[in-house]
DSSP file (Angstrom, degrees, kcal/mol; ACC not computed):
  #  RESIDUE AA STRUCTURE BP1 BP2  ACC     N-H-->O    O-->H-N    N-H-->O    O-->H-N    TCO  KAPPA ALPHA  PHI   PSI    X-CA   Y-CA   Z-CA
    1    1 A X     >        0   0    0      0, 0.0     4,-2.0     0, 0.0     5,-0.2   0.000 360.0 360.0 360.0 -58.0  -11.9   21.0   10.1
    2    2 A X  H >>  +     0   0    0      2,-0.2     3,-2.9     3,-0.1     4,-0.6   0.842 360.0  53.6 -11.4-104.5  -11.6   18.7   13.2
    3    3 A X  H >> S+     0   0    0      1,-0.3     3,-4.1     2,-0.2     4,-2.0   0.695 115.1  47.0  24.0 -99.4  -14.9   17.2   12.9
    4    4 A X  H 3> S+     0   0    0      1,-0.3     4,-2.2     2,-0.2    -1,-0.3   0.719 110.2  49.3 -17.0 -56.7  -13.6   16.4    9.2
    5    5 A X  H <X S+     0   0    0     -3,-2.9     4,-1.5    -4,-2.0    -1,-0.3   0.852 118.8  39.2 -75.5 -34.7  -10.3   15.1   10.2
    6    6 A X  H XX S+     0   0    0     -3,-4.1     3,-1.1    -4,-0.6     4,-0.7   0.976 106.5  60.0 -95.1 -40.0  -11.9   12.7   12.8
    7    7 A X  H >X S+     0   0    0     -4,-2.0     4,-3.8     2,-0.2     3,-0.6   0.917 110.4  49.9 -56.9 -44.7  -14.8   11.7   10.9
    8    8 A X  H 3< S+     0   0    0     -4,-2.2    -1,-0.2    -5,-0.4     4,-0.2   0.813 109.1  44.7 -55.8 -40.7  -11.9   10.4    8.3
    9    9 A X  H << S+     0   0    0     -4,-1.5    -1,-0.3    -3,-1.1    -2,-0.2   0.091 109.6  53.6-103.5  19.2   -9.9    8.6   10.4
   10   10 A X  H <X S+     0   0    0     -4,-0.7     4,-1.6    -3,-0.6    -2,-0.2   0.487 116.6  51.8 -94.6 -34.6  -13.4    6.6   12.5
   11   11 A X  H  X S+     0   0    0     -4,-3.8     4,-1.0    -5,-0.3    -2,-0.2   0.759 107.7  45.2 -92.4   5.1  -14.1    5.8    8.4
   12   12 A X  H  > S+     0   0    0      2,-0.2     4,-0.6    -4,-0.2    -1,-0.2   0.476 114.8  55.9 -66.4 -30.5  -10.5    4.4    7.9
   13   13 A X  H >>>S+     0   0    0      2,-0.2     4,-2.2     3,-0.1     5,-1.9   0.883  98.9  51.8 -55.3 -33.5  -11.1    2.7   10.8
   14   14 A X  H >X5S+     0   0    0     -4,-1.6     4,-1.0     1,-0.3     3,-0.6   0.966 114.4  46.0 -75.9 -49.9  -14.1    1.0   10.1
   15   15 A X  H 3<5S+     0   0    0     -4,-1.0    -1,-0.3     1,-0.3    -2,-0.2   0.510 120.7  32.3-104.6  26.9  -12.6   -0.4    7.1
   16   16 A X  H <<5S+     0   0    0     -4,-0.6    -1,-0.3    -3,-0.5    -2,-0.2   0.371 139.7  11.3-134.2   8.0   -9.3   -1.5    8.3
   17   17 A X  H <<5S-     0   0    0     -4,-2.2     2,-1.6    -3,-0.6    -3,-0.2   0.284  75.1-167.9-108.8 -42.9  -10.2   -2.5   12.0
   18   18 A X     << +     0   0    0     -5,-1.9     2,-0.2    -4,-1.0    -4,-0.1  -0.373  68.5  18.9  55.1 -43.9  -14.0   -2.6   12.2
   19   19 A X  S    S-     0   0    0     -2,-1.6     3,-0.5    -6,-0.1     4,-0.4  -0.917  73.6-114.4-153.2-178.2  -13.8   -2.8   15.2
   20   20 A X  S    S+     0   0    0     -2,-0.2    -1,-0.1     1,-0.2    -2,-0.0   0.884 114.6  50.6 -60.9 -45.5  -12.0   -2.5   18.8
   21   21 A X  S    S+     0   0    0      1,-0.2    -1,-0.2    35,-0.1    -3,-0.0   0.683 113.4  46.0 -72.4 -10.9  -12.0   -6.1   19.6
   22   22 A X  S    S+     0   0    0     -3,-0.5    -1,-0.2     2,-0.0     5,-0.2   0.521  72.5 126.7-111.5   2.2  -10.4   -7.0   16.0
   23   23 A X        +     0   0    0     -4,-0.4     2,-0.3     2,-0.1     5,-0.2  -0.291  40.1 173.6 -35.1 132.0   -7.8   -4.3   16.2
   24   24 A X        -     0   0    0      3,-0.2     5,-0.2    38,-0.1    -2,-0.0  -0.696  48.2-106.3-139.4-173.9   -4.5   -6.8   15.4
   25   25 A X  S    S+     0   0    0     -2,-0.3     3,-0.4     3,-0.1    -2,-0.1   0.498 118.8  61.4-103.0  -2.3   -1.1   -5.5   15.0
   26   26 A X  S    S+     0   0    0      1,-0.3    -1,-0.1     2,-0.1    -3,-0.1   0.851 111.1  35.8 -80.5 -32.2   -1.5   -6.2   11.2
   27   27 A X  S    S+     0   0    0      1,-0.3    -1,-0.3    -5,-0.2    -3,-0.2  -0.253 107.7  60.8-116.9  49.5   -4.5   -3.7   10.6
   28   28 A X  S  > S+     0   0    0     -3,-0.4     4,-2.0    -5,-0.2     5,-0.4  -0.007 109.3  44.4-105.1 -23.5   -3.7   -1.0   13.0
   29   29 A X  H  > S+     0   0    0     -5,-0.2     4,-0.6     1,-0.2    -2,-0.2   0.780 112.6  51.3 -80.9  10.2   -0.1   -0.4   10.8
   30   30 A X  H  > S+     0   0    0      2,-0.2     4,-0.9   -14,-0.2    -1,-0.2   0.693 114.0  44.5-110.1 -31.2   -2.4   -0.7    7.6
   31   31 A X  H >> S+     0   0    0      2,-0.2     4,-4.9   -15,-0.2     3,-1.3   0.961 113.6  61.5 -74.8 -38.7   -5.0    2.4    9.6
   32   32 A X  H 3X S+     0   0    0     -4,-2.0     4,-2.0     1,-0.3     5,-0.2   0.933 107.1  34.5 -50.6 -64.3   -1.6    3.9   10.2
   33   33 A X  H 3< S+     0   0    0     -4,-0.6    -1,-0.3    -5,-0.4     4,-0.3   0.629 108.3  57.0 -89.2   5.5   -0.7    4.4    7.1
   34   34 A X  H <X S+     0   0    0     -3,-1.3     4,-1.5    -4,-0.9    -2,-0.2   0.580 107.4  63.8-108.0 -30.0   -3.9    5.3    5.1
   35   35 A X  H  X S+     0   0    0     -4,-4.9     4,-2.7    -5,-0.1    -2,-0.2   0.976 108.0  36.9 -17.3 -90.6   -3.8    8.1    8.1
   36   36 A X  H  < S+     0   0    0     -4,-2.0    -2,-0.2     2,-0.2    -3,-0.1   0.561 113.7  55.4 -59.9  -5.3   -0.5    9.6    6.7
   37   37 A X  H  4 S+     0   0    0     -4,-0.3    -1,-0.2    -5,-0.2    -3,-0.1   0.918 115.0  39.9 -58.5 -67.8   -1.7    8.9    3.0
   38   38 A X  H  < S-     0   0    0     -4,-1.5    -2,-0.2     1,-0.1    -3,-0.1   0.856 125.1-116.4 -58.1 -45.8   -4.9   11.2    4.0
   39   39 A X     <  +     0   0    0     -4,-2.7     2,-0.4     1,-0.4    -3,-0.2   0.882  62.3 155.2  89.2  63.1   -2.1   13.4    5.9
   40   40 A X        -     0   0    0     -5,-0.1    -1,-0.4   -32,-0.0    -2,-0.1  -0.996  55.9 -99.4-119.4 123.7   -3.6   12.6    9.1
   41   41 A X     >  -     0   0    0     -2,-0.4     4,-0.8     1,-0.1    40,-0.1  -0.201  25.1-150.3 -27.2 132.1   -1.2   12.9   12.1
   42   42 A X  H  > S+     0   0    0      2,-0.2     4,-1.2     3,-0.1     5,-0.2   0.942 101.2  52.6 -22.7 -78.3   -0.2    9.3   12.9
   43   43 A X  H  4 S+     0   0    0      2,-0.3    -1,-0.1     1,-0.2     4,-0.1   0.624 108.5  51.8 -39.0 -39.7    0.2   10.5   16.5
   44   44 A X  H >> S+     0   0    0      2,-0.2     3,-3.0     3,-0.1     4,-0.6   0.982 108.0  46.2 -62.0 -82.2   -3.3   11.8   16.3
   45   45 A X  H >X S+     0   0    0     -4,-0.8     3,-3.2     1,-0.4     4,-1.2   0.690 111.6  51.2-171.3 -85.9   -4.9    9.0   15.2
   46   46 A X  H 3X S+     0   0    0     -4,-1.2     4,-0.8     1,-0.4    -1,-0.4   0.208 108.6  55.9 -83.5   7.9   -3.0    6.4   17.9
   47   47 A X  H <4 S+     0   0    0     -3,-3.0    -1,-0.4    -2,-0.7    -2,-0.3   0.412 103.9  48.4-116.5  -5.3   -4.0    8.9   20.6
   48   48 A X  H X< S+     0   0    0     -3,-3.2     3,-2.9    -4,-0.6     4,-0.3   0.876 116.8  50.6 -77.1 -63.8   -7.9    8.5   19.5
   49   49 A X  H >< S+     0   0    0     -4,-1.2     2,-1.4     1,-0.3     3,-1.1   0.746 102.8  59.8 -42.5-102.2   -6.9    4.3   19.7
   50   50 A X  G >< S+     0   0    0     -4,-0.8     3,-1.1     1,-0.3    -1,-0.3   0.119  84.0  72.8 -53.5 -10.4   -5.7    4.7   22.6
   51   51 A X  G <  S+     0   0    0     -3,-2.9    -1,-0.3    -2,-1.4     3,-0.3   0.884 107.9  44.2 -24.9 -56.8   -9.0    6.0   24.2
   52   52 A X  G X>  +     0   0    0     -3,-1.1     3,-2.3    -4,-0.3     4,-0.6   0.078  65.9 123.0 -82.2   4.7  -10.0    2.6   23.9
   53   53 A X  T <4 S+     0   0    0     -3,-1.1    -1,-0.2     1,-0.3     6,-0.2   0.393  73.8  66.8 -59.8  -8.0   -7.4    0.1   25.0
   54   54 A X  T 34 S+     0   0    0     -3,-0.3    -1,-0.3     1,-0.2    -2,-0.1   0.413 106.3  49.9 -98.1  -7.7   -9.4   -1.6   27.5
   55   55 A X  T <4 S+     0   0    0     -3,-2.3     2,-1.5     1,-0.1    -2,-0.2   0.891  99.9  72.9 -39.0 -72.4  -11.3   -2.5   24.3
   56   56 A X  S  < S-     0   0    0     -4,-0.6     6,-0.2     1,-0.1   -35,-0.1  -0.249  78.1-132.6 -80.7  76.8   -8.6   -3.7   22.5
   57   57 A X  S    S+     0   0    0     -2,-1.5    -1,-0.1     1,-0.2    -3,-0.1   0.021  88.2  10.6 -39.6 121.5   -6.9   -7.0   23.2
   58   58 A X  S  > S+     0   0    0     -5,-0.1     4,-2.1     3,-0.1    -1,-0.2   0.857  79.8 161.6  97.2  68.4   -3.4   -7.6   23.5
   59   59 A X  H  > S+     0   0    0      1,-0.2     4,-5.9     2,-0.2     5,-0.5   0.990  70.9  62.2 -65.5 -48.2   -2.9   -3.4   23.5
   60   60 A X  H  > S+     0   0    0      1,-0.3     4,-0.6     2,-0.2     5,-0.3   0.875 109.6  39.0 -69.4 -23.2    0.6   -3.6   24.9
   61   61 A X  H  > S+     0   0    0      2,-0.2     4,-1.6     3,-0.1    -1,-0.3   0.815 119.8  50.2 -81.3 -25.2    1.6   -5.6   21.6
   62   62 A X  H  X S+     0   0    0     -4,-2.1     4,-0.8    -3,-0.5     5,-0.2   0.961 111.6  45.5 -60.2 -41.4   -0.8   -2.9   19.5
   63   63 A X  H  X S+     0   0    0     -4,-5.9     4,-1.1     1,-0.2    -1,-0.2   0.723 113.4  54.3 -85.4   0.7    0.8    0.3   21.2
   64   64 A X  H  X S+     0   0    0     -4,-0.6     4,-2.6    -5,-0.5     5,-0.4   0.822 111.3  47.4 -66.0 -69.2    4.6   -1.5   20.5
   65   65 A X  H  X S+     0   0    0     -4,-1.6     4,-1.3    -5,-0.3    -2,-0.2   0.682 109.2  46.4 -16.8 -46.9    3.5   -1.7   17.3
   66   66 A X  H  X S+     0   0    0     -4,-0.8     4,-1.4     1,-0.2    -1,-0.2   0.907 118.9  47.4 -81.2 -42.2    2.2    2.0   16.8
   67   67 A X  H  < S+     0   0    0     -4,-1.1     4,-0.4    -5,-0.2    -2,-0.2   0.701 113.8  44.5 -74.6 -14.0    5.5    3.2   18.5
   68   68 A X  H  X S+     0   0    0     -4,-2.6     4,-2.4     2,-0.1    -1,-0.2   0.839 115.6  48.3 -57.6 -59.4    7.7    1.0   16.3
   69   69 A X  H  < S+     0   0    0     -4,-1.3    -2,-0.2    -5,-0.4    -3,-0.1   0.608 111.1  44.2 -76.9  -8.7    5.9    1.9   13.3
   70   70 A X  T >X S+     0   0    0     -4,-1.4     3,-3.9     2,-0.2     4,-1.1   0.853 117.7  56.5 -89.7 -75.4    5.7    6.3   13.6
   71   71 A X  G >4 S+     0   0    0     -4,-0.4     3,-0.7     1,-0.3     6,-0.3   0.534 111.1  35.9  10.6 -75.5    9.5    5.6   14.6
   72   72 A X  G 3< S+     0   0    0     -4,-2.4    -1,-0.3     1,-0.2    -2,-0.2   0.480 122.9  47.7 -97.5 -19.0   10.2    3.8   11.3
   73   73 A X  G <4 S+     0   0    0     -3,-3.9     2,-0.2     1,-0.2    -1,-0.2   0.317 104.4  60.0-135.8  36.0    7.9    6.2    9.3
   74   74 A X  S X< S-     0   0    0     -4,-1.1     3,-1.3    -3,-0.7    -1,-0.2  -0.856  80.1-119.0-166.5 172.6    9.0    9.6   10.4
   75   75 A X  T 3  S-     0   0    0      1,-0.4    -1,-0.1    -2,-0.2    -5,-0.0   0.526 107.0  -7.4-104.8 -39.8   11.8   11.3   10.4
   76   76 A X  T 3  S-     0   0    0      2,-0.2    -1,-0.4     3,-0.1    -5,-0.1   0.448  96.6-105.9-125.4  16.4   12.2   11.8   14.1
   77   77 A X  S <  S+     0   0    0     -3,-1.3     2,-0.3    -6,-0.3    -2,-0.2   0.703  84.8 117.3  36.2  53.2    8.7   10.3   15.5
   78   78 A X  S    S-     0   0    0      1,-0.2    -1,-0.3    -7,-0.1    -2,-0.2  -0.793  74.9 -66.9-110.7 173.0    7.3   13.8   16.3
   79   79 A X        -     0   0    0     -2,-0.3     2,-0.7    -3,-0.1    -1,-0.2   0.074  32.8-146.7 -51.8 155.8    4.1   14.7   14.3
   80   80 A X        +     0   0    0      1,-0.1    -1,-0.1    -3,-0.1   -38,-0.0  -0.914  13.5 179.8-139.6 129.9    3.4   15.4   10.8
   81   81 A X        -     0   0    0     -2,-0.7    -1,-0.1     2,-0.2     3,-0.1   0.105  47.6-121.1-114.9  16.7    0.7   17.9    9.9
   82   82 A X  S    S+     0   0    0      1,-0.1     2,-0.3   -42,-0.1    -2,-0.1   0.490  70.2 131.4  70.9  -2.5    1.4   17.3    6.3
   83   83 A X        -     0   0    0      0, 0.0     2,-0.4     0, 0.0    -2,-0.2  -0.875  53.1-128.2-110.9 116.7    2.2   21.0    5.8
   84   84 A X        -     0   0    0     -2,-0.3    -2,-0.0    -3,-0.1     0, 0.0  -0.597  24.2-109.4 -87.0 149.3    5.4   22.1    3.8
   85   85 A X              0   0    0     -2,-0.4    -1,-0.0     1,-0.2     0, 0.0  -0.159 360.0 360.0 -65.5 163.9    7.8   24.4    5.1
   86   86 A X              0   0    0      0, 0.0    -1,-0.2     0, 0.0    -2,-0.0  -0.105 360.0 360.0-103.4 360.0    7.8   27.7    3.3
């Protein structure tokens, strides 16, 4: 299920980053959110990125970004695992 989950978000990367060095602050909030469409943690997903910031140019304006944008699209910025309460 893992496996799945990450294999989903590296191919939502590929086609909305391609790659580490074109990561921008426009197409990480556009992987951001075709995460939470797929109802893949946000938070998951920006902790994967963040493996890589010494990849990614001008990270400290990406990771404002990610934290601006979970903020602004949930409820309290903790995770969302996509599951509704019972």
């Amino acid at each position: 299920m893992v496996n799945d989950i990450k294999q989903e978000m590296e191919r939502i990367w590929a086609e909305t980053c391609d790659s580490w060095e074109n990561c921008t602050e426009e197409n990480i909030q556009s992987f951001l959110a075709q995460c939470l469409e797929k109802s893949i943690d946000p938070q998951y997903c920006m902790s994967w990125v963040e493996q890589h910031s010494n990849q990614i140019p001008n990270w400290s304006a990406i990771s404002k970004v990610f934290l601006d944008w979970v903020n602004e699209h949930t409820s309290t910025g903790s995770p969302i695992n996509g599951l509704e309460p019972k």
